[in-house]
N, CA, C and O atoms as a DFTB+ gen file, in Angstrom:
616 C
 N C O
     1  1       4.680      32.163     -40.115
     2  2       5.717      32.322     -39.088
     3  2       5.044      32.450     -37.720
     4  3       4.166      33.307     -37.627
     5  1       5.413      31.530     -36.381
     6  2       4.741      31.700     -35.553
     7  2       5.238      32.699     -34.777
     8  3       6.457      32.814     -34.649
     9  1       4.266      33.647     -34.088
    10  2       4.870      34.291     -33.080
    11  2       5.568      33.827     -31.944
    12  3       5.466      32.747     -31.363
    13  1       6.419      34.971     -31.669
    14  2       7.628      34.588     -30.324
    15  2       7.278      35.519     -29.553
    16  3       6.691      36.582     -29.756
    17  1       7.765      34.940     -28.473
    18  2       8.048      35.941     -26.790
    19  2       8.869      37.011     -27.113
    20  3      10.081      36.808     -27.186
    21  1       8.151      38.755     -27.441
    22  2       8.801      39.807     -27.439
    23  2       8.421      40.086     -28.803
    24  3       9.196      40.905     -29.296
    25  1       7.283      39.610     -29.797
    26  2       6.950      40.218     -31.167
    27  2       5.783      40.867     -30.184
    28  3       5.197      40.594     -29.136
    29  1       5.830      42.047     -31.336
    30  2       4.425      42.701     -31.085
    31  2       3.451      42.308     -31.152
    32  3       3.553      41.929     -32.319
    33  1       1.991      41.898     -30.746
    34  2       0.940      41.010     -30.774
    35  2      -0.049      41.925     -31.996
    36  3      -0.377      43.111     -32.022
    37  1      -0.334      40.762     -32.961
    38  2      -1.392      41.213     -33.621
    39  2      -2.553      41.858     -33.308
    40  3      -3.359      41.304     -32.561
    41  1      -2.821      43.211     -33.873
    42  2      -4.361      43.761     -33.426
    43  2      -5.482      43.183     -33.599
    44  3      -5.552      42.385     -34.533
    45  1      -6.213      43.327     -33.080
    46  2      -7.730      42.664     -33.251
    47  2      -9.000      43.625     -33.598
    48  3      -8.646      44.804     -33.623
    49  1     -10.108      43.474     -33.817
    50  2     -11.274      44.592     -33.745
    51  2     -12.309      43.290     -33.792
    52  3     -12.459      42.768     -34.897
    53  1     -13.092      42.691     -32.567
    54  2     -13.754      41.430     -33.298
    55  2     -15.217      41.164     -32.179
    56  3     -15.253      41.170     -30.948
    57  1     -16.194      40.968     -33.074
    58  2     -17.334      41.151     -32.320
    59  2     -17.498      40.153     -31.049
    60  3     -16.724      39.197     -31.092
    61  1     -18.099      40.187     -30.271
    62  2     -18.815      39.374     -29.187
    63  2     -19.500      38.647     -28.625
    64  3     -20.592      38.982     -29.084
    65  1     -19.748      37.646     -27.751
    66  2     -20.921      37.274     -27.529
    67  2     -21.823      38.721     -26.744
    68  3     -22.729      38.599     -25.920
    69  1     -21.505      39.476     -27.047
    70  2     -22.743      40.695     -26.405
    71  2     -23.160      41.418     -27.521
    72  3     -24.002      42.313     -27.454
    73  1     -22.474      40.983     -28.783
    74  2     -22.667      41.503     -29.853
    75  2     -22.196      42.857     -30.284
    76  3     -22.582      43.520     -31.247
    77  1     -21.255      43.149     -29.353
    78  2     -20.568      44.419     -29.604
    79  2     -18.953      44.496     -29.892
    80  3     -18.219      43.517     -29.760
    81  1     -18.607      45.490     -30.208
    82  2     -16.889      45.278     -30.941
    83  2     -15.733      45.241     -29.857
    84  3     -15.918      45.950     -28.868
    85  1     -14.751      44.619     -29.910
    86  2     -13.633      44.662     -28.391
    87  2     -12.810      44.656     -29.333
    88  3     -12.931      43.890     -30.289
    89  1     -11.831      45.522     -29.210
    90  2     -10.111      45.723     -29.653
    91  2      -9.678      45.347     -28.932
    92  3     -10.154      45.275     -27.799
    93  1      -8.295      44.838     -29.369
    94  2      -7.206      44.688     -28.194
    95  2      -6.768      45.978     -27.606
    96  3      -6.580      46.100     -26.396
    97  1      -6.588      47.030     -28.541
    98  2      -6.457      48.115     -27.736
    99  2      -7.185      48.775     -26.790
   100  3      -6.763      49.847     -26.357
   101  1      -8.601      48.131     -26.252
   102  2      -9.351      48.405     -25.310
   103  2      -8.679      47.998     -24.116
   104  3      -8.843      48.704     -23.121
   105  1      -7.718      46.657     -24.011
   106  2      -7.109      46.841     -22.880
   107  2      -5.864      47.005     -23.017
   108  3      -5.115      46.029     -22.990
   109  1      -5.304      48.520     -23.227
   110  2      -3.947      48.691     -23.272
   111  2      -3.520      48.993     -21.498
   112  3      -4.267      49.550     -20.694
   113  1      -2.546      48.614     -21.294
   114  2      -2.405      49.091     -20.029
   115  2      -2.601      47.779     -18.555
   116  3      -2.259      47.741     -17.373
   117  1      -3.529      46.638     -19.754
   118  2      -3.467      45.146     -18.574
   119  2      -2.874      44.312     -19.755
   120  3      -2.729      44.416     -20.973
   121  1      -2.607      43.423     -18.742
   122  2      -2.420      41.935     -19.648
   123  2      -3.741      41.263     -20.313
   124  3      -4.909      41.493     -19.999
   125  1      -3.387      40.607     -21.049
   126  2      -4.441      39.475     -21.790
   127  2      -3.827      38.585     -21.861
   128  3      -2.622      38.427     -22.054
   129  1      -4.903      37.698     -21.653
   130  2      -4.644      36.305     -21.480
   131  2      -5.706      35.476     -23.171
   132  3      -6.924      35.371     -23.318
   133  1      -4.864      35.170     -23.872
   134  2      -5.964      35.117     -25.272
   135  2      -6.008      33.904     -25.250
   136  3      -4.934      33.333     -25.440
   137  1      -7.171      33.103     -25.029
   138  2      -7.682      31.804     -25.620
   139  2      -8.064      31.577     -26.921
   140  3      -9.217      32.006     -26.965
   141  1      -7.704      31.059     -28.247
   142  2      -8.373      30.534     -28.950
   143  2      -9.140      28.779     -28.490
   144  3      -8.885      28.079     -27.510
   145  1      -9.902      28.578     -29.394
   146  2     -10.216      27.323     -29.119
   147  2     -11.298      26.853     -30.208
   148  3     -12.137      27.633     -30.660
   149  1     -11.205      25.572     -30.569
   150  2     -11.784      25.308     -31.823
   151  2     -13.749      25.615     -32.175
   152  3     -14.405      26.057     -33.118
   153  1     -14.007      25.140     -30.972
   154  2     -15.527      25.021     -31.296
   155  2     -16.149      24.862     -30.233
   156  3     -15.850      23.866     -29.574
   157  1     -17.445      25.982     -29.599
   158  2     -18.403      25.826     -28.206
   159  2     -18.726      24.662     -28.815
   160  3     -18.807      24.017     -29.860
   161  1     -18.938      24.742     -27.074
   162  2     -19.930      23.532     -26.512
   163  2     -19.223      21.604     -26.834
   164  3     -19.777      20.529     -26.605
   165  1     -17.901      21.896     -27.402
   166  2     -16.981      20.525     -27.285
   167  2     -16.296      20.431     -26.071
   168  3     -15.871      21.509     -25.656
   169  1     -16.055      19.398     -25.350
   170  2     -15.859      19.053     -24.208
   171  2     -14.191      19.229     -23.348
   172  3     -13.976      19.285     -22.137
   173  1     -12.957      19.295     -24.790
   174  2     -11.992      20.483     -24.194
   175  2     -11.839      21.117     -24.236
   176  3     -10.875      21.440     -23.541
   177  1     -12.482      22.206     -25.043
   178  2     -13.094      23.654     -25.255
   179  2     -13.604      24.088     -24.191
   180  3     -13.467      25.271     -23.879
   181  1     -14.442      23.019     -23.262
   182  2     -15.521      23.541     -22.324
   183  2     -14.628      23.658     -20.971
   184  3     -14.706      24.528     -20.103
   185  1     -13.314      21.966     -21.071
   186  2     -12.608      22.400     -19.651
   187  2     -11.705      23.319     -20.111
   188  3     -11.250      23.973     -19.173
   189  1     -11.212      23.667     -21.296
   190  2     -10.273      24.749     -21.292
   191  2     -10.629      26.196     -20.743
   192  3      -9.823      26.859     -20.089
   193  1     -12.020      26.664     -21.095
   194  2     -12.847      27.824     -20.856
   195  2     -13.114      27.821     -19.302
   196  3     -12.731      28.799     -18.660
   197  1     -13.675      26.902     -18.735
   198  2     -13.825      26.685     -17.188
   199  2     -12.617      26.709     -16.471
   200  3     -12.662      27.161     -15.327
   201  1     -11.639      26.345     -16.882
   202  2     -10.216      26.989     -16.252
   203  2     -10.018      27.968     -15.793
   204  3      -9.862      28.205     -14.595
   205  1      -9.989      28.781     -16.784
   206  2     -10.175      30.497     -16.780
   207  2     -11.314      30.828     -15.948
   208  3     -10.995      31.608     -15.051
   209  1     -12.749      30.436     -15.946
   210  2     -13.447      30.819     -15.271
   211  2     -13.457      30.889     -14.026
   212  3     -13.871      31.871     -13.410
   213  1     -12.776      29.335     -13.246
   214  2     -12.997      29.114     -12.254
   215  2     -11.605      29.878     -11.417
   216  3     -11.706      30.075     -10.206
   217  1     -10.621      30.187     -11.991
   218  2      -9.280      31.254     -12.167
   219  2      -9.692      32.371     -12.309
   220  3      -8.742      33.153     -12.339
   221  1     -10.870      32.978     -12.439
   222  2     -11.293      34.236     -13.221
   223  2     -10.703      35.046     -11.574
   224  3      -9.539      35.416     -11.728
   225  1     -11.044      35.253     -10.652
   226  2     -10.755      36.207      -9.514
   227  2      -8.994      36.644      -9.388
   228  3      -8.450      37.706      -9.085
   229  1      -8.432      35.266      -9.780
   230  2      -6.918      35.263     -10.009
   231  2      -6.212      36.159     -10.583
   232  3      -5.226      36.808     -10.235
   233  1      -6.992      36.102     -11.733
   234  2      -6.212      36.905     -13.486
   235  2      -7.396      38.366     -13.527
   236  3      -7.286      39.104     -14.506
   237  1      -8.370      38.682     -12.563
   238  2      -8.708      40.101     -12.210
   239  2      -7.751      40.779     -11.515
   240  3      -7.398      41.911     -11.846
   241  1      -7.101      39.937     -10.176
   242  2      -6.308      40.166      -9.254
   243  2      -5.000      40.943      -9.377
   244  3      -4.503      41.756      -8.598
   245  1      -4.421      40.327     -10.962
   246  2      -3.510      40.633     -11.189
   247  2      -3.302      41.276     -12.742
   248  3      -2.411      41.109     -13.575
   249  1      -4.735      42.217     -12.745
   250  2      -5.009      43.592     -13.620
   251  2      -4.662      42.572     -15.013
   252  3      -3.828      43.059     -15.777
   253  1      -5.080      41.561     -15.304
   254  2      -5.359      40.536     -16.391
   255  2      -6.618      40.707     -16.970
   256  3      -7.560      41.266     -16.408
   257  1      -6.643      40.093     -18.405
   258  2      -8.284      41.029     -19.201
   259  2      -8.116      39.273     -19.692
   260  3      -6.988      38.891     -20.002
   261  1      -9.004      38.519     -19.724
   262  2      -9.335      36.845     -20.009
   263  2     -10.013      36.777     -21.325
   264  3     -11.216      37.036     -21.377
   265  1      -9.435      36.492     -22.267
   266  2     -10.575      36.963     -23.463
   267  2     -10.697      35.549     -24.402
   268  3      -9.735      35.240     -25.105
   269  1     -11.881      34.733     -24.384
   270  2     -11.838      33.463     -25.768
   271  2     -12.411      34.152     -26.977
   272  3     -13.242      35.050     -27.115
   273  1     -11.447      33.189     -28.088
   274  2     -11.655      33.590     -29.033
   275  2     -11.896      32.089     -30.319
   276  3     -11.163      31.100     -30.365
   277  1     -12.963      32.322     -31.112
   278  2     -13.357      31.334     -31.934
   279  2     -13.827      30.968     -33.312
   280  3     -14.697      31.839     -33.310
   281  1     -13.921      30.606     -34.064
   282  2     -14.302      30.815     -35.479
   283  2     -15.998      30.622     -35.139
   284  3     -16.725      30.975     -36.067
   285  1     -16.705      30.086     -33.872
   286  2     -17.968      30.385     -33.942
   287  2     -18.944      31.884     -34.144
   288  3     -18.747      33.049     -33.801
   289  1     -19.950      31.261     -34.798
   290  2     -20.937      32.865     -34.643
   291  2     -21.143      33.665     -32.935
   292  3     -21.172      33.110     -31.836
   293  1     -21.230      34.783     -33.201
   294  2     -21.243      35.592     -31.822
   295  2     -22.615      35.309     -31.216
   296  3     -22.878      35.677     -30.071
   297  1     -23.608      34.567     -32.088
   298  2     -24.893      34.088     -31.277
   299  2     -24.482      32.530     -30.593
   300  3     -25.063      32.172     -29.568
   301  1     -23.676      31.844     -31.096
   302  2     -23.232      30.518     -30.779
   303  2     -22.420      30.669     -29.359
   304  3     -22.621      29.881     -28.434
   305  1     -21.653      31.558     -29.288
   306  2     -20.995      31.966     -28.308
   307  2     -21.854      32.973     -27.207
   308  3     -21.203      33.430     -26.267
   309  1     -22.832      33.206     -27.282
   310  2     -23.778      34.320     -26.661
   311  2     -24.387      32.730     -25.609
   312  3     -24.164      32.621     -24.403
   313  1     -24.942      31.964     -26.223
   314  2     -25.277      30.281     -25.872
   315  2     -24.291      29.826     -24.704
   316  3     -24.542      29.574     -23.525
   317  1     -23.090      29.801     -25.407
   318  2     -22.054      28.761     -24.493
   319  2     -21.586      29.671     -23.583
   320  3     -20.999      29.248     -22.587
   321  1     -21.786      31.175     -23.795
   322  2     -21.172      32.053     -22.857
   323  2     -22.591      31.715     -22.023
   324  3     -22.490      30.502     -21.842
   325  1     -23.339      31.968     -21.666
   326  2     -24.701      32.113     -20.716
   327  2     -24.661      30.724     -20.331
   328  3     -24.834      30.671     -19.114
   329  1     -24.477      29.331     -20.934
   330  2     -24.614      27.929     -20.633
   331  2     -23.356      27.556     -19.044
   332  3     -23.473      26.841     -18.049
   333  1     -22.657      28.140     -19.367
   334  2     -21.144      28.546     -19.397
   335  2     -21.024      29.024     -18.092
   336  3     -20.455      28.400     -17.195
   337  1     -21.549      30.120     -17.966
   338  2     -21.299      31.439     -16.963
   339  2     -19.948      32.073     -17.195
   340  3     -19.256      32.709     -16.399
   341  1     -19.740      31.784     -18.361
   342  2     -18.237      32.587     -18.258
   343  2     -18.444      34.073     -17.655
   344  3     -19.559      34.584     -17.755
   345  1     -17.610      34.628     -17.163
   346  2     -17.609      36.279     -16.940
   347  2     -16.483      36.868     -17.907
   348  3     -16.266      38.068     -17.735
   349  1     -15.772      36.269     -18.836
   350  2     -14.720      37.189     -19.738
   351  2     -15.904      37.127     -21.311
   352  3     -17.001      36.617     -21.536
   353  1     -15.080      37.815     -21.970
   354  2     -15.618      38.454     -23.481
   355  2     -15.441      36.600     -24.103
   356  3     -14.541      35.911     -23.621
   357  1     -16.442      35.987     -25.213
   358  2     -15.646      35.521     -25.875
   359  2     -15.887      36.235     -27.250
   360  3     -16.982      36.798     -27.254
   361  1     -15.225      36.368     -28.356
   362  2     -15.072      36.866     -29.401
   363  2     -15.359      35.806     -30.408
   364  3     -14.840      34.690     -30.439
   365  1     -16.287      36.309     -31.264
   366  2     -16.190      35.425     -32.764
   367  2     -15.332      36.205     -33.873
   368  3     -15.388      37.277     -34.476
   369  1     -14.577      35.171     -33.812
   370  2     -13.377      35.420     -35.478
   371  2     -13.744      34.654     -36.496
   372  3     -13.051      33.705     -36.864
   373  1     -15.172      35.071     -37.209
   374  2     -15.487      34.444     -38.102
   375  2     -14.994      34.536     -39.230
   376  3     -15.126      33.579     -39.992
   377  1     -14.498      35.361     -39.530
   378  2     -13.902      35.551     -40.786
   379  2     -12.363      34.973     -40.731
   380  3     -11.572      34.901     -41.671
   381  1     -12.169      34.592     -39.402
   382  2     -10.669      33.570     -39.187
   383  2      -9.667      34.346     -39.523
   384  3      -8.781      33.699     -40.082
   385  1      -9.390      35.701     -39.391
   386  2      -8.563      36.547     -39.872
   387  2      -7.550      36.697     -38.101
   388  3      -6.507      36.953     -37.499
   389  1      -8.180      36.511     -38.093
   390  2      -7.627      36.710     -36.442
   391  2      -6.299      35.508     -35.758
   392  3      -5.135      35.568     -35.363
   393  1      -7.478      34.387     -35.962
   394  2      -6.946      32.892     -35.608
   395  2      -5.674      32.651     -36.914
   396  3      -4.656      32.043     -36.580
   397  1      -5.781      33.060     -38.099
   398  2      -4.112      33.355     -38.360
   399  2      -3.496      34.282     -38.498
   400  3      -2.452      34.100     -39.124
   401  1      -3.696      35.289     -38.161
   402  2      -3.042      36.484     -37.611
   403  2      -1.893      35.657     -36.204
   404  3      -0.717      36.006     -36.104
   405  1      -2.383      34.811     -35.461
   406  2      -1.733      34.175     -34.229
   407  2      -0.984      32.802     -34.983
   408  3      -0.321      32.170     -34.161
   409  1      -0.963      32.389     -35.965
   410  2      -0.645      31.279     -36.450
   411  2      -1.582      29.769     -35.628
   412  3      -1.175      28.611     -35.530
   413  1      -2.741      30.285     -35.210
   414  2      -3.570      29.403     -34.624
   415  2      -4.756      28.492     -35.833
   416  3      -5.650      27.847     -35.285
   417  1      -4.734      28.487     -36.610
   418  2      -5.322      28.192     -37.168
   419  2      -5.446      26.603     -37.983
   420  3      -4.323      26.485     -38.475
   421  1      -6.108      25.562     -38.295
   422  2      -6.258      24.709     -38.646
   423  2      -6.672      24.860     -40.215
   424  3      -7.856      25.117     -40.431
   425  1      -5.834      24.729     -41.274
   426  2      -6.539      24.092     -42.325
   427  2      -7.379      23.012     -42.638
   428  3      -8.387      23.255     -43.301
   429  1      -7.110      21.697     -42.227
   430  2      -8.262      21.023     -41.965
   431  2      -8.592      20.719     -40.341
   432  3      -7.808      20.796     -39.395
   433  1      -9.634      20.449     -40.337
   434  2      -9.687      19.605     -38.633
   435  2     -10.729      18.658     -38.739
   436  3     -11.323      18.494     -39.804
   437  1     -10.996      18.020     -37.714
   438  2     -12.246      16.989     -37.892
   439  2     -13.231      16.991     -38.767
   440  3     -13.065      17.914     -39.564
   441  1     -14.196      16.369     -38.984
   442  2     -14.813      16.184     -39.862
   443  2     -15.049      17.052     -41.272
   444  3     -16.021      17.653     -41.728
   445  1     -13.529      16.795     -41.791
   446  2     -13.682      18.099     -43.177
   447  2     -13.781      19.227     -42.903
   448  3     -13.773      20.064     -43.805
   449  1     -13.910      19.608     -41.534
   450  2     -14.642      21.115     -41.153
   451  2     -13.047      21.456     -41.718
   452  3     -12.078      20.758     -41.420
   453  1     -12.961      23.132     -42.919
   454  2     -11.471      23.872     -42.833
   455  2     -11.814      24.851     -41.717
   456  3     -12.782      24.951     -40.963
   457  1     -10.622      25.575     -41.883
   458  2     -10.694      26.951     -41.215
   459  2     -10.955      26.977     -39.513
   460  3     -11.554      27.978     -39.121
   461  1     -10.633      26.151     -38.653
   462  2     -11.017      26.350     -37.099
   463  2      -9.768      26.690     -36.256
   464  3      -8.587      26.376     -36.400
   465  1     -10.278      27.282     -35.519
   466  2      -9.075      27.486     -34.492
   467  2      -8.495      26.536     -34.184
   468  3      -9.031      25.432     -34.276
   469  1      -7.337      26.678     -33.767
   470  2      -6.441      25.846     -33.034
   471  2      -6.747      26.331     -31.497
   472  3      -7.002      27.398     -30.939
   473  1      -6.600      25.115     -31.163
   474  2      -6.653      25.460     -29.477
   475  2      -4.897      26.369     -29.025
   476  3      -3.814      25.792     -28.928
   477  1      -5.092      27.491     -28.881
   478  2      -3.367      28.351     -27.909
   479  2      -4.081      29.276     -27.020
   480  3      -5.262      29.446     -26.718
   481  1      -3.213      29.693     -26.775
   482  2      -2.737      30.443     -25.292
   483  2      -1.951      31.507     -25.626
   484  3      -0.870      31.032     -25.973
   485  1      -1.929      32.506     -25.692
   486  2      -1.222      33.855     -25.591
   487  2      -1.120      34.963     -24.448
   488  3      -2.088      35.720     -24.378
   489  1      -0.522      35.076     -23.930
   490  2      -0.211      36.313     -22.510
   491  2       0.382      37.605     -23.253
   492  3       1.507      37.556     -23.750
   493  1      -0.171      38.418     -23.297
   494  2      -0.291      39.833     -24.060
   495  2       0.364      40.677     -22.860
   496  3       0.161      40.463     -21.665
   497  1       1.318      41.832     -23.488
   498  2       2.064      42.175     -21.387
   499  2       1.162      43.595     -21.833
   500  3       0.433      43.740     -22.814
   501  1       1.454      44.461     -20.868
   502  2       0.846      45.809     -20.937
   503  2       1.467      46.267     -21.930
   504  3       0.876      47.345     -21.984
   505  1       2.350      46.317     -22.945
   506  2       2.761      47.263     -23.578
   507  2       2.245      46.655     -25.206
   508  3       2.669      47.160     -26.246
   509  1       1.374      45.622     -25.173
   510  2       1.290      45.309     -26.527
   511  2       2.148      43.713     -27.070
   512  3       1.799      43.044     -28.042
   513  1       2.916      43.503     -26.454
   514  2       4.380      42.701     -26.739
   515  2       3.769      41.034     -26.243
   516  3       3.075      40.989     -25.228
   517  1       4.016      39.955     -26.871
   518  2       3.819      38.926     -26.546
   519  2       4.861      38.227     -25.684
   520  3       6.056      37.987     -25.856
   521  1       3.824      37.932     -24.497
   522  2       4.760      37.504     -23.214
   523  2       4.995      35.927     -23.077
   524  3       5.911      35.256     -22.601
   525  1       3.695      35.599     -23.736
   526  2       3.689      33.770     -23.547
   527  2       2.694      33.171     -25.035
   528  3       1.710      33.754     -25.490
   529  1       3.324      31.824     -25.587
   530  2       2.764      31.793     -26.752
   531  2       2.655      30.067     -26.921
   532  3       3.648      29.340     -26.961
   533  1       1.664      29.729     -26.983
   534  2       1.673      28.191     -27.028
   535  2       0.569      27.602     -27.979
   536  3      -0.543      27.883     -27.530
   537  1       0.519      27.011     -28.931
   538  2       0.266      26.882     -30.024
   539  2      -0.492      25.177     -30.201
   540  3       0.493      24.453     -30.351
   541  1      -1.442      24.505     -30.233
   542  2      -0.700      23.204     -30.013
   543  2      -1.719      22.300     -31.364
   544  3      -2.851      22.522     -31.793
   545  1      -0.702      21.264     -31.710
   546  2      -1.525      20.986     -32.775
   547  2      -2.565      19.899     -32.927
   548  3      -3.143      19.385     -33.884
   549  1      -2.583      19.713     -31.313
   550  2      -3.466      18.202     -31.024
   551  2      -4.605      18.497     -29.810
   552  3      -4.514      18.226     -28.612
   553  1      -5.778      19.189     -30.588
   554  2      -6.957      19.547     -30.373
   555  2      -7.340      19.121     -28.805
   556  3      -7.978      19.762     -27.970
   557  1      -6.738      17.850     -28.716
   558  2      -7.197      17.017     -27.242
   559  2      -6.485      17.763     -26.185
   560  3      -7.007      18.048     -25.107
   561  1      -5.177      18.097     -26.550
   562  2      -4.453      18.953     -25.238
   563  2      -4.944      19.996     -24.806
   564  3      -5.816      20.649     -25.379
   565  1      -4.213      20.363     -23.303
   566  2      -4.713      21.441     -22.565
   567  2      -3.398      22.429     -22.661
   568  3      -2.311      21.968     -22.311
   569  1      -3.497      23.869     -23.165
   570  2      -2.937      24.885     -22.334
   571  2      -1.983      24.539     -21.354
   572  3      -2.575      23.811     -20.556
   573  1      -0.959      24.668     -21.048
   574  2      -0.178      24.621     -19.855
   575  2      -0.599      25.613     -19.141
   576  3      -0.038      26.683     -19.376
   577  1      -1.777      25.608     -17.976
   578  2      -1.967      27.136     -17.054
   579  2      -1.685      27.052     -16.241
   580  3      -2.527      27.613     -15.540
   581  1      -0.678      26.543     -15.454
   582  2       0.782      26.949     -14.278
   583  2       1.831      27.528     -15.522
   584  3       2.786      28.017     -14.919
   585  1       2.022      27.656     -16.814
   586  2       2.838      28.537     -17.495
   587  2       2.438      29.828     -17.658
   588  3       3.207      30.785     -17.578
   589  1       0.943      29.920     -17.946
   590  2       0.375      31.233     -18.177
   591  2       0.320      31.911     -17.255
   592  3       0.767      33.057     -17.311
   593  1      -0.263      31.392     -16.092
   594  2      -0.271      31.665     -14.303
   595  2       0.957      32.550     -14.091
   596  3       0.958      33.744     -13.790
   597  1       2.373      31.461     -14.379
   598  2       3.408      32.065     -13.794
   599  2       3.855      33.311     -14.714
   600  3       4.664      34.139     -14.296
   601  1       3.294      33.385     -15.951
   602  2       3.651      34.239     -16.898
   603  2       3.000      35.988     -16.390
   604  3       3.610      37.049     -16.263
   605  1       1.648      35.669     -16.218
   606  2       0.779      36.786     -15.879
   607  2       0.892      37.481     -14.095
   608  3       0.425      38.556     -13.716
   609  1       1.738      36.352     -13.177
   610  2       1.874      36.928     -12.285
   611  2       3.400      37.813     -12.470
   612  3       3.484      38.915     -11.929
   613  1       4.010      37.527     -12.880
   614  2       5.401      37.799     -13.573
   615  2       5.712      39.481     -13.051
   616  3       6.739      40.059     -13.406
């Protein structure tokens, strides 16, 4: 069942590229902005992530927490985060418990690979509650971020 605008957002507890643990309940009190996305270092993965980055002063501005999230290892992501310059967390959900916890998840995807994220978008409001939810099932698309934008300035 996919989540809707106004379910409570699934909890998280999921390691890092810094190699340390981030809950969602670490940012109770801001928004999140949750990226999944299938796999570093692929090339709409990379403009999806640089979005956010180059937006990063935007979604500080407006007490927003930017967080990617991926079925890669937290050393794989330690790589694309430093390659990258991202300044938000990205998270490895290796155990993919996460990525369908959001209904983001791919049973198959390219090359036989199971189990990868789906590329979505989630806007988390301060109280826990899902504000924006976009799901998409064709790896090549982008995020709508004039939806998330208008969601998180909201």
């Amino acid at each position: 069942m996919a989540l809707q605008v106004g379910d409570k957002a699934p909890s998280f507890q999921l390691y890092g590229a810094d190699l340390k643990e981030h809950k969602l309940a670490d940012f109770q009190g801001k928004k999140v902005v949750l990226h999944f996305f299938p796999m570093a270092f692929t090339g709409v993965c990379t403009t999806q992530l640089c979005t956010m980055r180059d937006n990063f002063g935007f979604y500080e501005g407006l007490n927003a927490q930017v967080l990617g999230v991926s079925v890669d290892s937290p050393f794989t992501l330690a790589k694309f985060k430093e390659d990258q310059n991202y300044q938000f967390p990205l998270l490895s959900d290796f155990n993919k418990e996460i990525s369908a916890a959001y209904g983001a998840l791919y049973e198959e995807f390219a090359f036989g690979l199971k189990g990868v994220s789906k590329r979505a978008a989630f806007v988390i409001d301060e109280n826990g509650k899902i504000a924006y939810a976009e799901v998409l099932e064709n790896a090549g698309d982008l995020p709508d971020f004039a939806a998330i934008d208008a969601v998180v300035k909201a």
